[in-house]
C-alpha positions in Angstrom: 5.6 2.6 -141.6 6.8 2.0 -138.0 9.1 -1.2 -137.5 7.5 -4.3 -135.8 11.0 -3.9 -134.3 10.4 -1.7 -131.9 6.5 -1.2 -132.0 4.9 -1.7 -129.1 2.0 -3.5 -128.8 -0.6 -3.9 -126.3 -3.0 -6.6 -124.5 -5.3 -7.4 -122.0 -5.2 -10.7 -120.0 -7.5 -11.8 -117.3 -5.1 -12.7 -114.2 -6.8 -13.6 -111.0 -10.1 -12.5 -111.9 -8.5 -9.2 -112.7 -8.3 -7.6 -116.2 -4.9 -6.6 -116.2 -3.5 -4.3 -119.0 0.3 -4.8 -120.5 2.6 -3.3 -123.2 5.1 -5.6 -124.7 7.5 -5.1 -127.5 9.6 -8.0 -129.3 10.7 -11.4 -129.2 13.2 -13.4 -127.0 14.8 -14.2 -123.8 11.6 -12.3 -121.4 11.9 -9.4 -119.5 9.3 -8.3 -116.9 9.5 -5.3 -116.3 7.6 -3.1 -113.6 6.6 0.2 -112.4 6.5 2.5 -109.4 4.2 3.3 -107.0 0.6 4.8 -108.2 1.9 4.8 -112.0 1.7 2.7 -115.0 3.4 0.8 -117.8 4.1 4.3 -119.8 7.6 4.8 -117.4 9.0 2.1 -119.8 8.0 3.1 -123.3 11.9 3.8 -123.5 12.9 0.7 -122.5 11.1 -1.4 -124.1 11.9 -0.6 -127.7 15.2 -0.8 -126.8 15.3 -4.0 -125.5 13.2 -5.7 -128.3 15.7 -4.1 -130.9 18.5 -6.3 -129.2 16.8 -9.3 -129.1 14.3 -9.3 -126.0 10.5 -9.7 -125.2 10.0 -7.1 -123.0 6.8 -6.9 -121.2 5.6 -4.1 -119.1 2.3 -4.3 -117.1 -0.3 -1.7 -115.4 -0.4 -3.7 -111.9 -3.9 -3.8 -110.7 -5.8 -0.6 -110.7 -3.1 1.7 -112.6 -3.3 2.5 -116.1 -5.7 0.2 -117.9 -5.8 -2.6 -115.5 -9.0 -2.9 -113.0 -8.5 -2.9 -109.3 -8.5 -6.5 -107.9 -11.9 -7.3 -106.1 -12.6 -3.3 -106.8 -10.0 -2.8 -103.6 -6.4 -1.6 -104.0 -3.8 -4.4 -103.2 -1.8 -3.4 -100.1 1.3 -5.6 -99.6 4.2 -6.2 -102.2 4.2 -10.4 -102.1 0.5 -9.3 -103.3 1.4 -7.6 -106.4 4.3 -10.0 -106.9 2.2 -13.4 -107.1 -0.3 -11.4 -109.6 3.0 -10.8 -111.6 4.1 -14.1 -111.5 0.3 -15.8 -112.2 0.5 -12.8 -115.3 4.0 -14.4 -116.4 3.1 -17.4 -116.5 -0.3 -16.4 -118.1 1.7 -14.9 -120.6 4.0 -17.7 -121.2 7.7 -15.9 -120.1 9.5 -18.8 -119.2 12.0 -17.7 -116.1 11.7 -14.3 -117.3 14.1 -11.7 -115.8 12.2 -9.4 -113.8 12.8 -5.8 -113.4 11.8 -3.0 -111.1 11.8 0.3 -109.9 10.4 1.5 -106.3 7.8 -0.5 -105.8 8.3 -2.8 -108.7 11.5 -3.2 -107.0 10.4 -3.8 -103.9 8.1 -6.5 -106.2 11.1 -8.2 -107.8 13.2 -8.7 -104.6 9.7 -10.5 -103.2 9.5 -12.6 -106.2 13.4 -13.1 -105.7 12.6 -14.1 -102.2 10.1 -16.4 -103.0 10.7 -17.8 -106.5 14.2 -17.5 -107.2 14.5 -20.8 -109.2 11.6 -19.2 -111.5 13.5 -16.2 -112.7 17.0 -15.8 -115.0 18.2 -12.7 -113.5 16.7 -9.5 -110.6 17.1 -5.9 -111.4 16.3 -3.8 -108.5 16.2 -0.3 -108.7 15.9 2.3 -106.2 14.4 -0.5 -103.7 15.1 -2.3 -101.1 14.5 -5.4 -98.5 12.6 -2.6 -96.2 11.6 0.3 -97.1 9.6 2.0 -94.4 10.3 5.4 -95.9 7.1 7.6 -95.2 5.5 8.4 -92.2 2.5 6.2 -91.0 0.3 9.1 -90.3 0.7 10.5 -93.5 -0.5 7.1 -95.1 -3.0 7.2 -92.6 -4.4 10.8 -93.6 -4.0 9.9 -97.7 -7.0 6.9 -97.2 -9.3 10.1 -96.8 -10.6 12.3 -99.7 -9.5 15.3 -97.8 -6.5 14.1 -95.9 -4.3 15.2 -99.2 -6.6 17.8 -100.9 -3.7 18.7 -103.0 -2.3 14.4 -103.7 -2.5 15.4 -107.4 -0.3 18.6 -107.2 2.0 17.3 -104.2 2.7 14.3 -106.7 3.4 16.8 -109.6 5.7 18.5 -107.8 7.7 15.6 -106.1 8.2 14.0 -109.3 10.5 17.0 -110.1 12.0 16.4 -106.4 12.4 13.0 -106.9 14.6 13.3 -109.8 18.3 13.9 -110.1 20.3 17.1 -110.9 21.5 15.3 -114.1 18.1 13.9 -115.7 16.9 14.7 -118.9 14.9 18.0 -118.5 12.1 16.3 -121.0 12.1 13.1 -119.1 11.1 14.9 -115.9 8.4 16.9 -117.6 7.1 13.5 -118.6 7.7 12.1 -114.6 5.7 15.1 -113.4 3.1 14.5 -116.0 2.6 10.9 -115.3 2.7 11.4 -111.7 0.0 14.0 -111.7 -2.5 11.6 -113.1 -2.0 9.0 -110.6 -5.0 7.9 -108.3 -5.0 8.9 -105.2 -6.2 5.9 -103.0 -4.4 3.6 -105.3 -0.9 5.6 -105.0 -1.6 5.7 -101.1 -2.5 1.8 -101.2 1.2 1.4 -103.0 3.2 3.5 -100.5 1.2 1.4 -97.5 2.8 -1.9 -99.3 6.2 -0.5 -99.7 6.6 0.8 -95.9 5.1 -2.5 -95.2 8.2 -4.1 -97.4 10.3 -6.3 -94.9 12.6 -8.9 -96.2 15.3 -8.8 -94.2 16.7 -12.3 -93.3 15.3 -14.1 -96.4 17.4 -12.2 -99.1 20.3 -14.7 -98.6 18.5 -17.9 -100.4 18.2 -15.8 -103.7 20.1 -18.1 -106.2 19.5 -15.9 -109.9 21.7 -12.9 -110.4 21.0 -9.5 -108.9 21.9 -6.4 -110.1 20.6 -3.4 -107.6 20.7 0.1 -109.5 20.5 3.6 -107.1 20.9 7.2 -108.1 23.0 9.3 -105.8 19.8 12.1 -106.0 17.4 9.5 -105.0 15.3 10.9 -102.1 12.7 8.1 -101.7 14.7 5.1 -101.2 18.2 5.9 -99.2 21.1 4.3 -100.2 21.8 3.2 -96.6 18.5 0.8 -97.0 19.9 -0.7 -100.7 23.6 -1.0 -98.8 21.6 -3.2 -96.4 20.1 -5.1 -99.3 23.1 -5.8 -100.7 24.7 -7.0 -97.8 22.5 -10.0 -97.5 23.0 -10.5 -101.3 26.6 -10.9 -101.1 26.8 -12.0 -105.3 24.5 -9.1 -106.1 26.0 -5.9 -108.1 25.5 -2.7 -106.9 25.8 0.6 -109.9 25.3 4.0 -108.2 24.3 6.3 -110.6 25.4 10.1 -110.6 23.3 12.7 -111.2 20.2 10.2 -111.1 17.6 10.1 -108.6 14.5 8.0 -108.2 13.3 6.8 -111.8 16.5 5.7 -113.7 14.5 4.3 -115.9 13.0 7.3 -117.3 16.3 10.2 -116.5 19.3 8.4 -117.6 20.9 7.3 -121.2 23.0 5.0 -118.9 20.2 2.7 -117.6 19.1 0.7 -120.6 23.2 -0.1 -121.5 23.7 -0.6 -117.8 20.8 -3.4 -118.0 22.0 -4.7 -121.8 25.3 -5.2 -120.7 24.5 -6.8 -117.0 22.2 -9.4 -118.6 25.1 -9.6 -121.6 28.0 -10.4 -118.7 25.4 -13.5 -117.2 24.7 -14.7 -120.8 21.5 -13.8 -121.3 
């Protein structure tokens, strides 16, 4: 028999008039915690075990249409502060009082907005392999993705640059499950995702955020240049920065490291 420990569990809540899908696992202080572009609430089946087990409700959702969650009005959403006041109406829906929110890519892209915007709502920000802009792809690339045979190959290019995408120190199993994952992704969504985060643009607002910040970058990371989290970091002059060798885009998923980085950040700001 499996321990309600570190089962997780799923659920589906209506946010917004959207059936949105979650995984959550044990009970506590809340973590929110949030996935990359065109992918789903699977990149944290390692976290969130973990987290529950020392003392956490952590709480992973499919934003809306990836994994199990329906598109929004049947159209992908295509800004971050979007997909951020879905996750915060889903927070509160779900009743995680100031929960700390944490991202990667485009769910950090998501938690900087909601650190932008609702600060006072959230006990702590962990951003990871994001930034306050990340215009990182080219526009006519985007441009060619929104048609069914702009990007004949989307499913095999994603395959293949989730191996790219990794660092030279991940887990060989973790990036067979990253090229896996990535290869299912939908195609329009995914594009729909990369169109919000070269849209991303917080620069000048970042200095208002009042919860702790802890920003998290591999030094393999080929999607989000550390140049663009140095700038982020700048206007958050209490915010942490851990580089992470050997790691590249999905920390979450390649490195040991990441969920004792995050246990002992939140540890250190008593929470």
């Amino acid at each position: 028999m499996r321990s309600p420990v570190t089962e997780i569990r799923g659920g589906y809540l209506e946010v917004q008039g959207v059936r949105l899908a979650y995984d959550e696992a044990g009970e506590g202080p809340p973590l929110l915690c949030l996935h990359t572009a065109g992918m789903s609430s699977l990149e944290w089946r390692f976290a969130l075990p973990f987290f529950a087990a020392h003392g956490y409700r952590a709480v992973a959702p499919d934003l809306p249409g990836h994994g199990k969650s329906l598109l929004r009005a049947w159209r992908p959403i295509e800004t971050v502060h979007d997909f951020a006041e879905v996750v915060r109406a889903l927070a509160q829906a779900l009743g995680l009082e100031r929960p700390v929110a944490i991202g990667c890519s485009l769910g950090g892209d998501i938690v900087l907005d909601l650190a932008a915007h609702h600060a006072a709502g959230l006990r702590a920000a962990v951003c990871c392999a994001a930034g306050a802009q990340t215009r990182t792809f080219p526009p006519a690339f985007l441009e060619r993705g929104r048609e069914d045979a702009g990007i004949p190959s989307f499913h095999e290019l994603n395959f293949y640059r989730g191996e790219a995408s990794s660092g030279r120190g991940a887990l060989p199993e973790r990036v067979r499950e990253i090229q896996w994952l990535r290869r299912r992704s939908d195609p329009k969504v995914t594009i729909a995702d990369l169109t919000a985060w070269n849209a991303q643009d917080l620069r000048g607002r970042l200095r208002a955020v009042t919860c702790p910040v802890l920003l998290i970058w591999g030094e393999d990371d080929i999607a989000c240049p550390r140049e663009a989290v140095e700038r982020t970091r700048a206007e958050l002059p209490d915010a942490e920065l851990v580089v992470l060798p050997g790691i590249g885009h999905f920390p979450m998923m390649e490195s040991l490291e990441f969920n004792d980085l995050v246990l002992d950040f939140l540890k250190r700001k008593g929470i």
